[in-house]
N, C-alpha and C positions, 0 to 999 in steps of 0.2 A: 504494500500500500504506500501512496506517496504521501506526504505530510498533509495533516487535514484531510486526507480521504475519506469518506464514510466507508463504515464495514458493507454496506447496502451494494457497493459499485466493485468489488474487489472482482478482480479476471475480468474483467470487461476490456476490450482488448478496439472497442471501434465503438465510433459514435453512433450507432444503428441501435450496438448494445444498449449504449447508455441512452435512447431515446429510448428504447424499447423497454429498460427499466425503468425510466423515471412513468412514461405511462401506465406500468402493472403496478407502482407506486400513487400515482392519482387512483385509478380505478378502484384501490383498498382503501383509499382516504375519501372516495365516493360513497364506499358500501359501508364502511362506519355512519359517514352523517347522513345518509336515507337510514340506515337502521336505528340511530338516533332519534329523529324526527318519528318516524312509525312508532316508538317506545314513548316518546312526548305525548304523541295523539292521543296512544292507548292510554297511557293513565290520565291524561284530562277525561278522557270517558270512563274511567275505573272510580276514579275521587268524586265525581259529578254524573253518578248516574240518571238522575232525571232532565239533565239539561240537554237540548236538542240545538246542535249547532251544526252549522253547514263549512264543511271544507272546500267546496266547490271554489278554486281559482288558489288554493293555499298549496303552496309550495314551499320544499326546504329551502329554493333557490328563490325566490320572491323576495323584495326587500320592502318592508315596511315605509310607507311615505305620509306623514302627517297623519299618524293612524295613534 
């Protein structure tokens, strides 16, 4: 490893590798914060079972604007 390299990129020997890592690296930093957000939803419906609200248009990736 060269100084500062992370353990994540060691043998990577071409930039294709390391493009090709760092996206199977997003892809799991994806499937954490969707499984995130799905674990949110559920317990707002688990704490608050009588309350009926609509997710229609709510995304993990939606940003909040004067809300």
């Amino acid at each position: 490893l060269a100084e500062g390299e992370p353990e994540s990129v060691r043998g990577l020997t071409t930039q294709a590798q390391l493009v090709e890592r760092i996206q199977q690296l997003g892809e799991g930093v994806f499937k954490v914060a969707q499984h995130s957000w799905e674990n949110a939803l559920a317990q707002i419906k688990i704490v608050n079972p009588g309350l009926e609200f609509s997710i229609e248009g709510m995304g993990m990736l939606r940003k909040v604007v004067d809300g």
